[in-house]
C-alpha positions in Angstrom: 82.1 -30.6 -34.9 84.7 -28.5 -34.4 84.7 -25.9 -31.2 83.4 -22.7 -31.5 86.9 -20.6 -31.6 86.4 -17.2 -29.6 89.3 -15.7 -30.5 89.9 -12.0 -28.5 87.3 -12.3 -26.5 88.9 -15.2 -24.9 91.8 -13.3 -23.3 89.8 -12.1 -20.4 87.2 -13.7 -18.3 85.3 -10.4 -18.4 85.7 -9.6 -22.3 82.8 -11.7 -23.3 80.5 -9.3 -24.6 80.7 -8.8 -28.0 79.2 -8.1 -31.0 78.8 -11.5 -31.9 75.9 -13.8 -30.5 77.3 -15.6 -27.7 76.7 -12.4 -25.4 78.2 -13.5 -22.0 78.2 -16.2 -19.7 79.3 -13.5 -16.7 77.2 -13.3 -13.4 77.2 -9.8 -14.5 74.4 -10.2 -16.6 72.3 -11.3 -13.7 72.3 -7.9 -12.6 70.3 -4.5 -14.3 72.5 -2.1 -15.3 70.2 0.9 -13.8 71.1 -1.1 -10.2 74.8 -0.4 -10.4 76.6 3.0 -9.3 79.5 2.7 -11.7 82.0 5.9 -12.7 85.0 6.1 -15.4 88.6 6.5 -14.3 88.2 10.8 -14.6 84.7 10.1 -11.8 82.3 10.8 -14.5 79.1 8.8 -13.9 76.1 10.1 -16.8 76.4 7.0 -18.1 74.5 3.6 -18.0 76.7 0.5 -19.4 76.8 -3.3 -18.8 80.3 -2.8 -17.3 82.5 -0.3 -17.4 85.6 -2.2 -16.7 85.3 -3.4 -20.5 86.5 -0.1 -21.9 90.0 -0.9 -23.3 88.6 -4.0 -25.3 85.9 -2.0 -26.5 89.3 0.7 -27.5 90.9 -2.0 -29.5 87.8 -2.4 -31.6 86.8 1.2 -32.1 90.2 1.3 -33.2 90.0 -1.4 -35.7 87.0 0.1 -37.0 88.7 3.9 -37.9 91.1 1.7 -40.5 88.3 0.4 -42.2 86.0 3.5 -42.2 87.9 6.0 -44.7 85.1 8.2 -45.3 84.5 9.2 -41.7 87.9 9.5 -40.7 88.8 12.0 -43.4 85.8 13.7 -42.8 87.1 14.6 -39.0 90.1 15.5 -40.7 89.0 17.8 -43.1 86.7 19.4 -40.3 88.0 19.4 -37.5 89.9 22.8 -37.2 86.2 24.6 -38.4 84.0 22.9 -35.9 81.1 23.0 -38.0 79.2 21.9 -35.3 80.0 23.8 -32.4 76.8 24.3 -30.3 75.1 21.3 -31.7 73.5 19.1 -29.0 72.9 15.8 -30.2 70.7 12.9 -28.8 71.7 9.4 -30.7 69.4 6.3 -30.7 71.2 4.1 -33.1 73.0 0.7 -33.2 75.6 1.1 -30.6 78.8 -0.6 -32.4 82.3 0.4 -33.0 81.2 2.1 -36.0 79.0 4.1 -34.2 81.7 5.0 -32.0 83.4 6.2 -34.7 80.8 8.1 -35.7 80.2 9.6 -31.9 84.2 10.9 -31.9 84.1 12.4 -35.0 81.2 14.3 -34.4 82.6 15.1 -30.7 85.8 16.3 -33.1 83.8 18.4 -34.8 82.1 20.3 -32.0 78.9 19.0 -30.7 78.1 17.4 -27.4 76.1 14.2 -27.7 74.1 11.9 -26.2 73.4 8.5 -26.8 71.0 5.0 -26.3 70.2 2.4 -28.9 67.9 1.9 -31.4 67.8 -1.7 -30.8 67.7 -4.3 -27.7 69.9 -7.2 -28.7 72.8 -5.0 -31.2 74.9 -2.9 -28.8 78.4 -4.1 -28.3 78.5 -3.9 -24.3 82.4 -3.2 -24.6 82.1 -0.5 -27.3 79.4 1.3 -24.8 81.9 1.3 -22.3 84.4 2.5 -24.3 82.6 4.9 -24.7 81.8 5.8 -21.6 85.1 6.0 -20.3 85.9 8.6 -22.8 83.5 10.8 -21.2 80.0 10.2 -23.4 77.0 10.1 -21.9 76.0 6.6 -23.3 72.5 4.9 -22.0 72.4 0.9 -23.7 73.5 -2.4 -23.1 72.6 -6.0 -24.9 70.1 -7.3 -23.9 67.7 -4.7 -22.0 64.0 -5.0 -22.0 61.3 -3.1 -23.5 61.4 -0.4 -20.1 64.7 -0.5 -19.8 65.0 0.5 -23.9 62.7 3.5 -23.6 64.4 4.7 -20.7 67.6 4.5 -22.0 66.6 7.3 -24.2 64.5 9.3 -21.9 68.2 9.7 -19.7 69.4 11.2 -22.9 66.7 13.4 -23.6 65.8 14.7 -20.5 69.1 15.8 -19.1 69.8 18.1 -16.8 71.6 21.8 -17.6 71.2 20.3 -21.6 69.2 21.2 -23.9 69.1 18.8 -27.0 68.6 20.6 -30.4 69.1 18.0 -33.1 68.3 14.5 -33.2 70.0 11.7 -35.4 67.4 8.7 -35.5 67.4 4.9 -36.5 63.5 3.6 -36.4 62.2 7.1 -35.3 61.8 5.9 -31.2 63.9 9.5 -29.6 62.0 11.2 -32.4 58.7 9.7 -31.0 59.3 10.0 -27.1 60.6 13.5 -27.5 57.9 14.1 -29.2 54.9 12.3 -27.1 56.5 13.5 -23.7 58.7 16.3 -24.1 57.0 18.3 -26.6 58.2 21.3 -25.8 62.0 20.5 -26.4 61.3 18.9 -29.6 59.9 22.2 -31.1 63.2 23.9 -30.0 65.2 20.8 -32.3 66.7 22.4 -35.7 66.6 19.2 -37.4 66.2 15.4 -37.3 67.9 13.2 -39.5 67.1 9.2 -39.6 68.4 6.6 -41.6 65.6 3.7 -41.8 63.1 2.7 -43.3 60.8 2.3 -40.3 61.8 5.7 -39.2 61.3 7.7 -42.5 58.1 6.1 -42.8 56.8 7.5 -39.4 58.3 10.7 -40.6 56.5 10.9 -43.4 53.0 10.6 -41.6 54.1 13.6 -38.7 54.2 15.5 -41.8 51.6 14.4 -43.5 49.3 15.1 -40.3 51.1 18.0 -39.4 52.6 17.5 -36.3 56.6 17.7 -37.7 57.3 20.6 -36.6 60.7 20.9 -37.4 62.7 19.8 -40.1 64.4 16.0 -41.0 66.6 14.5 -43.7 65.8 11.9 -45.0 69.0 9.8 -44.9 68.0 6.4 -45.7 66.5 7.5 -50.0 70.1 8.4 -50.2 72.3 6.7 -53.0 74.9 6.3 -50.2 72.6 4.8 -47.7 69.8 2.6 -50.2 72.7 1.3 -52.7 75.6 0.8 -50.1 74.4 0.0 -46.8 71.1 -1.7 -47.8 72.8 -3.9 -50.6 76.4 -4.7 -50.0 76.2 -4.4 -45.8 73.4 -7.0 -46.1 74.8 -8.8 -49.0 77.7 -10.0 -46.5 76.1 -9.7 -42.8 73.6 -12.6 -43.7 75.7 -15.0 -44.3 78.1 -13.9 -41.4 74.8 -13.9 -39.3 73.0 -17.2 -40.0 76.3 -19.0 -39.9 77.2 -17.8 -36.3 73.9 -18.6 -35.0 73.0 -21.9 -36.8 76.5 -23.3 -38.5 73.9 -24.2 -41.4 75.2 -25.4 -44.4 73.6 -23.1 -47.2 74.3 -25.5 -50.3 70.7 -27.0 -51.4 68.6 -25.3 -48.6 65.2 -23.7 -49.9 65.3 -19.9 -49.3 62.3 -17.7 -49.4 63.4 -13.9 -49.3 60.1 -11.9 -48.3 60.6 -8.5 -49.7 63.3 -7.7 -52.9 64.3 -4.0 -52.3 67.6 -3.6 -51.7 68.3 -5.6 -48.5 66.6 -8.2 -50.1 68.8 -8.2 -53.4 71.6 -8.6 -50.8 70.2 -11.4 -49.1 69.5 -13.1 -52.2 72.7 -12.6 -53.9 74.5 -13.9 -51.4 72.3 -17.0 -50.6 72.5 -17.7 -54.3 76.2 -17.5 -54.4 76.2 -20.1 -51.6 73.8 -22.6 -53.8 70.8 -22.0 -52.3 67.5 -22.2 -54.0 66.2 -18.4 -53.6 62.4 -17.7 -54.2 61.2 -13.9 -53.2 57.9 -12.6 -52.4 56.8 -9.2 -53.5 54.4 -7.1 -54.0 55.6 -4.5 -56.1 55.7 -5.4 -60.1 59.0 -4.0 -60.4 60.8 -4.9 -58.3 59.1 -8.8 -59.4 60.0 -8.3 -62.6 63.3 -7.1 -61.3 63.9 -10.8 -58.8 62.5 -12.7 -62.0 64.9 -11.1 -64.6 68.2 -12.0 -61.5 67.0 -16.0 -62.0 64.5 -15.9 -58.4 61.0 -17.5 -58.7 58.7 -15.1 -57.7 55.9 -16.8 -55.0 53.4 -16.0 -52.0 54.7 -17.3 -48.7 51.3 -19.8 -48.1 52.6 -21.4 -51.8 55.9 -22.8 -50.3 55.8 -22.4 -46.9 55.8 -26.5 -46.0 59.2 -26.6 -48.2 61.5 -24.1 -47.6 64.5 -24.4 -44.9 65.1 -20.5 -44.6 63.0 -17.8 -44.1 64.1 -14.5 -44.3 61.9 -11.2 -44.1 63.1 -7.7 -45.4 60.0 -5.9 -46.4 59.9 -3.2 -43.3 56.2 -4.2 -43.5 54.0 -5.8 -40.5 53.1 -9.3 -39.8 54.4 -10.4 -43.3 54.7 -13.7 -41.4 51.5 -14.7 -39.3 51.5 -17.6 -36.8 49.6 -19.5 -39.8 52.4 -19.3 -41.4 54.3 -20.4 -38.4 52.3 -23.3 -37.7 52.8 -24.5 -41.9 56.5 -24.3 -41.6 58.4 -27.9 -41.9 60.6 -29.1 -38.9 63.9 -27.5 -38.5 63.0 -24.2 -40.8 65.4 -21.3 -39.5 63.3 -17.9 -39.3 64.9 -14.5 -39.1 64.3 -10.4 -40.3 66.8 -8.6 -41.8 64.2 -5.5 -42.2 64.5 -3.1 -38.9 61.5 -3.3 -36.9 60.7 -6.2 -35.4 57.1 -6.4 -36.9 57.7 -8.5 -39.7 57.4 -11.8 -37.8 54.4 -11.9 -35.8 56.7 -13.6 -32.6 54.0 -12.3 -30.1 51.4 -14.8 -31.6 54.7 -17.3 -30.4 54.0 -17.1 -26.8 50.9 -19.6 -26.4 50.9 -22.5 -23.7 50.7 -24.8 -26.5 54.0 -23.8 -27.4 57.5 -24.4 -25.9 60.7 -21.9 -25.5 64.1 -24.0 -25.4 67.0 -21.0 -25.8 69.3 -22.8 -27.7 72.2 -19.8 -27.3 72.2 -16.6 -27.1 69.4 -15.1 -29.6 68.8 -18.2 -30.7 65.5 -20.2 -29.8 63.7 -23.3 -30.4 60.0 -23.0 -30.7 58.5 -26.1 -29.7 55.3 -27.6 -31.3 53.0 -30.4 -29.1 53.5 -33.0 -31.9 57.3 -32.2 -31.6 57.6 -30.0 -35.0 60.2 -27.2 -34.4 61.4 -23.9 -36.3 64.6 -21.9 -35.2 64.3 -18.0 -34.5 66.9 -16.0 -34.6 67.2 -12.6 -32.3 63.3 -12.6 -31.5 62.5 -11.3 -34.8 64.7 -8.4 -34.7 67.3 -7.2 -37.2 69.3 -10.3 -37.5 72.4 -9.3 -38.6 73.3 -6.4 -35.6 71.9 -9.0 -33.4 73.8 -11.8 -34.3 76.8 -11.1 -36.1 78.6 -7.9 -37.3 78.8 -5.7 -39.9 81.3 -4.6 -42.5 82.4 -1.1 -40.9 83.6 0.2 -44.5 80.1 -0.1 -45.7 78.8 2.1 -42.4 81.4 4.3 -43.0 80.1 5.4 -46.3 76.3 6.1 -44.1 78.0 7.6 -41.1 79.4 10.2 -43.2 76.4 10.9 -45.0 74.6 10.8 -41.6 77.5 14.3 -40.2 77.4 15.5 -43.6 73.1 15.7 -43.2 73.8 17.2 -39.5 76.1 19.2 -40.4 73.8 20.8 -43.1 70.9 21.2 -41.1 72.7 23.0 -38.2 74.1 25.4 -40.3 71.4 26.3 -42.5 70.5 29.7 -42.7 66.7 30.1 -41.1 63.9 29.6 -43.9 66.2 26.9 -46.1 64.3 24.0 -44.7 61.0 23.9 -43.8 59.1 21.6 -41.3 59.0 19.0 -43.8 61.1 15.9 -44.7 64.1 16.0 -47.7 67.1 14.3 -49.0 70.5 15.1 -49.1 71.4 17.3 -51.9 73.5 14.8 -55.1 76.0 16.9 -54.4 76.5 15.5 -50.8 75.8 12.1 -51.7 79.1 12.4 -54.6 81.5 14.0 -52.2 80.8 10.9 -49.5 81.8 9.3 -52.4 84.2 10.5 -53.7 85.8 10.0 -49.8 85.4 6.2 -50.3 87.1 5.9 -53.6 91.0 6.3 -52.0 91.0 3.1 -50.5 90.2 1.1 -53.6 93.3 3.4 -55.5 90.3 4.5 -57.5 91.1 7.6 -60.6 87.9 9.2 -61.9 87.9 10.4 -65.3 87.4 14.4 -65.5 85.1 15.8 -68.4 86.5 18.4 -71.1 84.7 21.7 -71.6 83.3 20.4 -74.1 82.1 17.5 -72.7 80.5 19.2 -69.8 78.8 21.6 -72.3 77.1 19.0 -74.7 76.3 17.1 -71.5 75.0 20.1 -69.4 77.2 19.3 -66.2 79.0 21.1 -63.9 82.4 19.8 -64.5 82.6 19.6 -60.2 79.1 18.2 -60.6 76.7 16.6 -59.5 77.0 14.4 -62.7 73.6 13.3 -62.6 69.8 14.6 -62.1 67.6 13.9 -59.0 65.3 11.5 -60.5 68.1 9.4 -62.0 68.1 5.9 -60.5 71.4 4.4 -60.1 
């Protein structure tokens, strides 16, 4: 087989942390973070990165991220003489990537002063964070940290000293839940929250429901520029770039099972289909069955084919969609990842038995050893497989980044009594003019509407061109 080429990375002894899921071979890694006293070149220390030395690689790949993220960089353009978010105080827990970076700047360009951690163990890009860093943010993550270093990670952000956080932008809903839980007091003083996942819209949705949100959220991730970008074409082309890093399987022939056919799992399927896989997809909503049957996918419950398939692949955002009787029916060899974000979906604690065995095969990838010698492949530890694993396509987060600002930046500015302590979507009107940023790149012309047209048509020739219950 032919060596694993590492490209970059390879320049520098030190420049082994990467997105990717090698991680790092460094004696580094052998020590916690939180037990170093490390400062950037200007002495500023309110920071906590894997190394700070990696700064200028993680430079070269913020800056290869700004020419494929359109959206956001015009965005900064456009705004950046207003400040339309001067004052804002902003504590990130998010995938720390060079798209996020991107994101941090521009919304350091336009005014606020930020905070941020990670929304996720295994996905921050250790060289990105210190990129970071250097440039003066006040960044709290590194791959790899464990469940106390994770939580605080974004406790340092939150509670901070001489800085008062008052909005939150949220990925899973974990700052919005330790604010909340510990520092109840600052999160009454938040103007708005605004979160992008499933997972953390879900949670969102019950503070309301019970009464305890107290201030107001967007709802980012029911956006058309979130649900039909991000969750279809991002995952449409990070599964295939994850599961090949990680495994170098061959996709032609393999049995697939897709648990879950929203639209990560459309994107999964697609793109496992493309590659001559045999796709199958569980479900439990008739529509979208009806929708997996009518795109060519047998439609099947996990215990039906679960001795046959090679691939197993859950995106439901559900819990234990995949039990350790599952596990135990599963044919030799069978790869299992999630592509949903929590890392519920695959029941991994039921994993850790004596009767089972734990051979890391690479970085976030692991044999799990049965006593007759059966074994199945996991992938990241049942977290989101593709920021754990691989990368993502930063055009793609640049259409969700910008909806992301747009939502903050409409939520710090709105007049008092606009929003309620309740949960909403962007306005259409948002989600078109994200957009319309987008369509540039692709030399894109839209056609404009006559009077007459808009009048027979009821439109606003600017728009939005369609209602809020149209489904696109």
């Amino acid at each position: 087989m032919m060596n694993r080429v590492w490209s970059l990375r390879s320049l520098d002894a030190d420049t082994q942390y990467s997105s990717s899921y090698t991680g790092s071979s460094s004696d580094e890694e052998d020590i916690n973070p939180r037990d170093k006293d490390q400062q950037n070149s200007q002495g500023f220390k309110s920071f906590c990165v894997r190394n700070i030395e990696q700064h200028a690689f993680g430079r070269r790949e913020v800056e290869i991220a700004e020419q494929e993220m359109p959206g956001l960089m015009a965005l900064r353009k456009r705004a950046e003489e207003d400040k339309p978010l001067q004052g804002a105080k902003i504590i990130g827990c998010t995938h720390i990537t060079a798209q996020t970076a991107v994101l941090i700047e521009t919304l350091a360009a336009l005014g606020a002063s930020v905070r941020w951690s990670a929304c996720n163990i295994y996905s921050t890009q250790n060289e990105v964070a210190a990129a970071l860093a250097e440039a003066g943010f006040s960044v709290f993550a590194w791959k790899g940290e464990t469940e106390e270093d994770f939580w605080w990670c974004i406790d340092r952000c939150i509670n901070a000293e001489n800085w008062q956080p008052n909005m939150i932008i949220d990925d899973g809903g974990d700052a919005t839940h330790l604010m909340l839980k510990k520092y109840p007091a600052t999160f009454n003083m938040i103007k708005g929250i605004v979160e992008e996942s499933v997972t953390g819209v879900h949670r969102l949705y019950q503070l309301s429901k019970s009464g305890k949100l107290t201030v107001p959220a967007m709802n980012v991730n029911d956006s058309v520029t979130k649900t039909k970008f991000d969750n279809l074409y991002l995952c449409r082309e990070s599964i295939i770039d994850a599961l090949k890093r990680t495994t170098d399987v061959m996709f032609g022939g393999k049995q697939v099972l897709v648990c879950g056919y929203g639209e990560v799992g459309k994107g999964c399927a697609a793109a496992l289909k493309g590659l001559g896989c045999i796709v199958s997809a569980t479900e439990i909503d008739p529509l979208c069955a009806l929708q997996a049957c009518m795109d060519g996918f047998r439609v099947v419950k996990l215990n039906e084919v679960v001795r046959q398939i090679d691939i197993l692949i859950t995106c439901s955002g559900n819990k234990n969609v995949v039990t350790r009787e599952h596990l135990d029916r599963l044919k030799n060899g069978c790869i299992v990842c999630n592509m949903g974000h929590s890392n519920t979906e695959i029941d991994v604690g039921s994993l850790r038995t004596p009767d089972l065995t734990w051979e890391k095969v690479r970085s976030q990838v692991d044999h799990i050893i049965w006593p007759d010698g059966k074994r199945i492949i996991l992938l990241a530890e049942g977290r989101l497989v593709n920021l754990s694993c691989s990368s993502v396509p930063s055009f793609v987060v640049s259409i969700t980044a910008s909806t992301q600002a747009l939502a903050l930046i409409e939520l710090f500015n709105a007049p008092p009594g606009r929003y309620k302590q309740d949960v909403y979507l962007l306005p259409k009107k948002m989600d078109e003019y994200v957009a319309s940023l987008h369509l540039p790149t692709f030399d894109a012309h839209l056609t404009e509407l006559s009077d007459e047209q808009a009048k027979y048509l009821g439109l606003n020739k600017a728009g939005p061109f369609k209602p809020n219950y149209y489904r696109y």
